[in-house]
C-alpha angles and dihedrals in degrees: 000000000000113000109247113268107256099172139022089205083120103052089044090060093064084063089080104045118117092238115084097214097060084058099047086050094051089048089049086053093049093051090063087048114044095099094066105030101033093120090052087042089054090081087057103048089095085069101036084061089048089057089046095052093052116102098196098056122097106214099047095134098060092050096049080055091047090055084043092066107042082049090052093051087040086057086241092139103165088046091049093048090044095056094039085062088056091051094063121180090001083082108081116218099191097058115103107214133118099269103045088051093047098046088047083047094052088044086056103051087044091053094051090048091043080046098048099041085055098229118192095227119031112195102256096212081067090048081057104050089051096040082057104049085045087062091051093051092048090041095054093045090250079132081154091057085045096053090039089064091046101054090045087047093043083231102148090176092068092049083052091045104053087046097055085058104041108032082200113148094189087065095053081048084059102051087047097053095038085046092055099042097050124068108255131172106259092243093050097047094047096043080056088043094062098049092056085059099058096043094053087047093056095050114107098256102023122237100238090168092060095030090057085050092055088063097039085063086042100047098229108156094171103048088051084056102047080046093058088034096051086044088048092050096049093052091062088050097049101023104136095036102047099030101133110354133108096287102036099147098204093061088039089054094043084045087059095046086058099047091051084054099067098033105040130081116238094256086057095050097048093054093054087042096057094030091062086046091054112047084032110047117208121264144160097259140000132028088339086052097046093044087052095057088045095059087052093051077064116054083066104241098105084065101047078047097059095033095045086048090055097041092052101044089039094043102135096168117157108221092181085074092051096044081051099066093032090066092043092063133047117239100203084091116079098224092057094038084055098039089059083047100057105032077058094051089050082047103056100022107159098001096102087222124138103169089131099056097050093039083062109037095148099053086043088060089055091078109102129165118355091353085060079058095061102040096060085040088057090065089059082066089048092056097038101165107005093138086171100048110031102103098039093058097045088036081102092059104036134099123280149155087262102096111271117273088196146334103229100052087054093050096046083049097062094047086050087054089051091044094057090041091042104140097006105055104141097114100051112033083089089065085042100057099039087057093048093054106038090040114091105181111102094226093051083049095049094050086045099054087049088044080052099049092045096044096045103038118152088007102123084210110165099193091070098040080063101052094043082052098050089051084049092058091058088079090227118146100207089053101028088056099059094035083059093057095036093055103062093040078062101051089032113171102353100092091222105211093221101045090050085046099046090038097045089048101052093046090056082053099038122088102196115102095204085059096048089048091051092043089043096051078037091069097040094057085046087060097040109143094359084109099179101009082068092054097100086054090046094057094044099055100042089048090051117116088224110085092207087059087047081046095055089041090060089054087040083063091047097043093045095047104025114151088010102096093212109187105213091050084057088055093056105036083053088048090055091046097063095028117040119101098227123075091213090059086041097052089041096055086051089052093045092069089069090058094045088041107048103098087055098032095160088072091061102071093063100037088054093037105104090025087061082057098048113136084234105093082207092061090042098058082044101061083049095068102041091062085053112047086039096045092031105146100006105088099223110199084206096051094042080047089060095033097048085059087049102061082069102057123140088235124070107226091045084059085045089055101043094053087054093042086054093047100051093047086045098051116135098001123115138205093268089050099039115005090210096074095076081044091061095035108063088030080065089047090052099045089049092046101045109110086209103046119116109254099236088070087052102059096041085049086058099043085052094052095061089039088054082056113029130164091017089303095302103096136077129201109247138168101182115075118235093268100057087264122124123279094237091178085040095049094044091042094049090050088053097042090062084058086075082087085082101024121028092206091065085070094074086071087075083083087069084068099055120107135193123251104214149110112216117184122209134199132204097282086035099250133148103264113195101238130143131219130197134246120200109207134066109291092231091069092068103026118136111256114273116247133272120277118241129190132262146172112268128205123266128222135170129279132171124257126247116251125199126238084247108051086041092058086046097046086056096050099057092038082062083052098056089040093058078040096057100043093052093047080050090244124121127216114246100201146334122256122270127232112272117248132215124185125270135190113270115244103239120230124263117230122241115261112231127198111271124233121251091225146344144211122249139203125256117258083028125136121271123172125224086242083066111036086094081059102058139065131154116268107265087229092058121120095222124053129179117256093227124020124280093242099053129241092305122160094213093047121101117220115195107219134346105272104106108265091339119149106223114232121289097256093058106115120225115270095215151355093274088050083052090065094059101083145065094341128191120238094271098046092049096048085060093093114180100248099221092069112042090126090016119109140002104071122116113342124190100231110216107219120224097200102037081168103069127063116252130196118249139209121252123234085247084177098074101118128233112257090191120134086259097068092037086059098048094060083043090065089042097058089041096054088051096045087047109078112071119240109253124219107269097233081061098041106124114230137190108301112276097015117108127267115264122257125236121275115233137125095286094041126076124232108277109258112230105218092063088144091082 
């Protein structure tokens, strides 16, 4: 038996004999060996260069992989790559061991940097090595891995290639999903853009959903509109034989109008919208008819019809919890009076109900001040979208020639205006403008430059750029404040030149913090999504001496990449958080993760983790809200493991933060679903209701009440689209909604991130129809919560009374008294005394707990989580069918036959593990939402009908709301209630017990900030 080899002394002295082949054959032998013996080979490596380095030597490439590998187990990684691309085809590609995949790995990353750095020459042996994994992905059907590479690498060819051979749509689904969540350079990401394009263009029956998003990230108007027109036009051509099948171009085209709707800006939409008319004039039937509905699609207000409809006759609300917590806090000072306010506003966002309010019309007079503000701007978050109705219902509260009841109200009036128009504000920036200009009082100018902002986002409208400019001018704080903001909502995302140059001018003059806060958030929101095209702002503002400007560029960093999950801008954002000298930079950039984080929110637990456990209170609440805004809606059992810690912080507004962050990943889940939730839930009743507990918690315990349950239960916080695109209003309105730290009313643009929960199905003429889906789980998974529990009185009934040892022993001593007695008076004792008896409460009866069903049907225009959508499909014997699937055109989303959105009969068998899934899940498996939807699908879908020819029964709008005298009285005693109370001095104004009084507004004074008691 040969004695175990212990040194390759031996075999490395061959290296220096005189005859090559002695040395080819050492090197032969090494090669073998290196694994074992690379320390002792270290010593070697200079002549085993020198080999390799000789021409005229045959096996150089053994000895260059040789080399490779001592310099792999040396972690020399660029030397072993180096010397893997001398040895050629001697590296083997095809191996699977750990130095091979390190040192492809390596080639990789060295070719995407070569590639992105555009050099002129790329070394071809590395082209080699990539073109060559690329084939083995292909080869081996790893056609993700495969596109992965290519978009890292920019090689279209490759994309086109892998399609050629596959066909497959879901894979160009996934290139565009994976091209627009990953930070690309633009060119890059249009040139890709197009090519999807044309690929879905080129597939048997073309993909016009994706196709329209593609332009939508391009911003393309006018290719969107050739696209409906083209579609228009076809269905004329084809009416009789396409009407209501699969490719029915008219529904297609309608589909697309509503998905535009919900993924476009409002400068986007208008120019599809005029552009149709155009080119399709209107008429009574026909193109010029269809056309007609099309543009109306979208202006928007087919969809607030539909979605208000579904949030007021779905409104399931619970106001005991609210009365709760209104009778916890006293609402003589102003935090808790607008922390009800506004917990009521998140809770019945879009529902157009305000029960509460005139349920409590008393508590409602006590607003005064600032606290009057909110509450009327509050309303606008009632009435969210209701473009008809909006200034009818807030005419009470405007501005008029009448004197003046009080500012606030009027002010609070104007943002509410802004709030229901946000987004659509065509009809009402006139009124807007004309109040800002002709108002003098500081607080009606203030509510009508955020009514401004909200109402003409994304408009580019110059007009009011210019209004909000002149008002900016005036040096006021209270003004300047809210035309900041609103400026840069205006110009959002274009990084007008101008505007950066003119804002970023008067922030450095002015010497009002408030100013400088509202101009430095300005210019964040103006370079929202321009990633790299942002980055000479960005530098400007974090090298900046004023901590307010550092403060705007790190928002600047959330609002440019946001979704992207860049990781430079990570980097920096970390290295902010741990080094900047003001608490506030420190605590945004915290904060700014969420926003850079939130299409891959299970990465943000453990990248916030220590940070949630600095020994800086600031970091700590930061790391709060970035899990929430990251994790919002997905019920992430790592980010609820570092928040529930949290609500027990030493320091108030970490507390304050925590009990948000909970609420908004919490969000519709109950305790069937997530047992956590009844946990939250009654941790945010306590902290309200504990005499002893700090203000600040308080008031973050309240706001998260009405976001738990916001929109009447019926909405989720989001800031993905639908269709897997980014949120912009949700993004813009979370950002906002953070600046509540400094100003309380901020926090009513939350509502911009609330999304409905439902699934509406259309039919041609756009009516209800009254069609059921099915969901596949049990119905208490995704139950609405039950109602609160309120007290009563319960039935008594008798019990007997304890009785001591001792009285017992006593009692039974005197009864053998009266006994003798008794005898010897010849009477017998009957009976002894019985135990005295008192009343108790009855135990109620338990009801009987019957089997629960594995699934149920549900109604059309009902509400579906996004927790459920995997669930539910429409039944495959149902007349009406959508026209794309619920879930969207998503890559990473089974479908489970070919029918479009169709659930397959109940006997069909799953095809595979990921269908199982699919049905009747337990808790655990329905809590793991797929990430990249949690605001995808569901929404408005166009229903193919499969029997155009019968009649079928519709839905009613039940949501229209009663014009009697009965309603209109009711908002008259609301408006009186708020308009009631007169405005106290501010000197005088009453806070939140220990903070500071609040100092006097003028035009040297800044607004008083509301959370004083930091």
């Amino acid at each position: 038996m040969a004695a175990p080899l212990t040194s390759v002394a031996g075999i490395t002295a061959l290296l220096d004999e005189q005859d090559p082949k002695l040395q080819a054959y050492a090197l032969r032998k090494l090669d073998t060996l290196v694994d074992r013996f690379w320390a002792e080979l270290a010593d070697s490596v200079p002549r085993i260069e020198e080999l390799y380095e000789d021409e005229s030597f045959s096996d150089r490439g053994v000895a260059a992989l040789v080399a490779s590998k001592i310099y792999f187990y040396l972690g020399e990684f660029e030397d072993s790559l180096s010397f893997a691309l001398g040895a050629g085809a001697l590296f083997d590609v095809e191996r699977k061991d750990e130095y091979v995949e390190t040192v492809i790995s390596k080639s990789i990353d060295q070719y995407i940097a070569e590639r992105c750095s555009e050099t002129e020459k790329i070394d071809p042996r590395l082209e080699s090595i990539v073109n060559n994994m690329l084939q083995r992905c292909i080869a081996a059907g790893e056609y993700r891995q495969a596109l992965g590479i290519a978009l890292e690498t920019h090689r279209l060819d490759v994309i086109e290639n892998v399609f050629n051979s596959t066909h497959d749509a879901q894979l160009l689904s996934y290139v565009l999903e994976v091209v627009m969540g990953v930070s690309h350079a633009p060119q890059v990401r249009k040139d890709v853009l197009l090519l999807l394009v044309k690929l879905f263009q080129s597939l048997a029956q073309p993909d016009f959903f994706s196709i329209a998003q593609c332009y939508v990230y391009l911003n393309e108007p006018t290719l969107a509109s050739e696209l409906l027109q083209m579609l228009v036009k076809r269905a004329e051509k084809d009416e009789k034989a396409l009407e209501n099948s699969a490719q029915d171009p008219l529904m297609i085209a309608y589909q697309i109008a509503f998905d535009l709707v919900e993924s476009a800006t409002q400068e986007f939409l208008k120019s599809v919208q005029q552009d149709v008319q155009q080119k399709l004039p209107a008429a009574e039937s026909g193109p010029g008819a269809w056309a007609a509905q099309i543009a109306q699609i979208l202006s928007g207000e087919e969809t607030i019809k539909f979605y208000r409809d579904f949030l007021k006759h779905a409104n399931h609300a619970d106001l005991a919890i609210l009365k709760k917590s209104k009778d916890a806090l006293d609402a003589h000072y102003s935090a808790y009076h607008s922390a009800v306010s506004l917990s009521n506003a998140f809770m019945n966002a879009g529902t157009a109900s305000d029960q509460f309010l005139r349920e409590n019309l008393e508590w409602l007079a006590k607003a005064s001040n600032w606290s009057k503000f909110t509450a009327t701007a509050a309303l606008g978050v009632l009435h969210k979208g209701n473009l008809q109705e909006g200034m009818n219902i807030l005419h009470p509260y405007l501005p008029s020639d009448a004197p003046s009841s009080s500012v606030y109200s009027e002010g609070g009036s104007l943002f509410a205006l802004g709030l229901i128009h946000a987004n659509h504000g065509a009809g009402i920036l006139d009124t807007l403008i004309n109040t800002l200009r002709n108002n003098t009082a500081e607080v009606v100018q203030h509510g009508a430059a955020l009514g401004l902002g909200a109402a003409g986002m994304a408009t580019e409208n110059e007009a009011v750029y210019e209004e909000l400019r002149n008002v900016l001018f005036g040096d006021s704080a209270v003004t300047g404040e809210a035309a900041g903001y609103a400026m840069g909502l205006v110009y959002l995302g274009t990084g007008a030149a101008h505007a950066t140059e003119e804002m970023l001018q008067y922030a450095q003059e002015t010497q009002h913090e408030k100013i400088i806060r509202g101009l430095a958030i300005g210019l964040a929101l103006l370079n929202y999504g321009r990633e790299s095209q942002a980055d000479g702002t960005i530098d400007v503002l974090i090298a900046h001496k004023d901590a307010t400007m550092r403060y705007g560029g790190v928002y600047t960093i959330a609002l440019a990449y946001a979704g992207t999950g860049d990781n430079k801008s990570i980097s920096r954002l970390l290295h902010l958080a741990v080094s900047d000298g003001s608490d506030d930079v420190r605590r945004a950039a915290v904060i700014s993760l969420g926003f850079l984080l939130f299409r891959t929110p299970q990465h943000v637990p453990a990248i916030v983790q220590l940070l949630s456990e600095s020994y800086n209170p600031h970091v700590r609440y930061g790391a709060a809200i970035a899990l929430g805004v990251a994790c919002a809606g997905t019920g992430l059992d790592a980010a609820l493991d570092l928040l529930e810690p949290m609500t027990k912080d030493p320091v108030d507004f970490v507390r304050q933060g925590a009990c948000m962050a909970l609420a908004m990943i919490l969000i519709q889940q109950n305790e069937v679903l997530n047992p956590r939730v009844e946990k939250v839930r009654k941790s945010l009743e306590t902290i309200i209701s504990e005499k002893h507990e700090e203000a600040m918690a308080k008031f973050g315990a309240t706001l998260a009440q009405g976001l738990l349950d916001a929109g009447g239960r019926n909405a989720t916080i989001s800031l993905q689209g639908r269709g897997g695109s980014i949120n912009t209003p949700a993004i813009v309105g979370m950002a906002l909604f953070t600046q509540y730290w400094y100003w309380f009313p901020m926090a009513l643009f939350a509502s911009l991130s609330f999304t409905p929960t439902a699934i509406i199905g259309l039919s041609r003429t756009l009516a209800l129809p009254d069609v059921e889906l099915v969901s596949r789980a049990r119905p208490s998974l995704f139950a609405y919560p039950p109602p609160v529990e309120t007290p009563s009185e319960k039935k008594l009934e008798k019990v007997e009374t304890a009785v001591l040892s001792t009285t017992a022993k006593s009692q039974a001593r005197q009864r053998t008294k009266e006994k003798k007695k008794a005898q010897l008076e010849g009477e017998a004792m009957e009976q002894d005394e019985k135990p005295k008896t008192e009343e108790k409460p009855a135990e109620e009866e338990k009801p009987v707990k019957r089997p629960e069903p594995k699934e149920e049907r549900i109604k059309n225009c009902s509400r579906v989580t996004p927790y459920q959508l995997k669930y539910v499909a429409f039944p495959p014997s149902s007349r009406f069918q959508p026209v794309r699937p619920i879930l969207g055109n998503r890559a990473d989303v089974w479908q489970d036959t070919a029918a479009i959105g169709a659930l397959p009969a109940l006997s069909t068998a799953p095809r595979d593990e990921e269908a199982a899934t699919t049905r009747h899940p337990e808790p655990s498996q329905a809590r793991q939402l797929n990430y990249s939807v949690t605001g995808g699908g569901g929404g408005i879908l166009m229903l193919l009908d499969r029997d155009p020819s019968k009649p079928y029964d519709t839905l009613p709008l039940q949501g229209k709301g009663d014009d009697g005298k009965e309603d209109k009285t009711a908002e008259e005693d609301t408006a009186a209630a708020i308009q009631s109370a007169p405005d106290t001095d501010e000197k005088e104004a009453t806070s939140v017990p220990g903070a500071e009084s609040a100092p006097a507004q003028s035009e040297d004074v800044d607004m008083p900030e509301a959370p004083e008691a930091r």
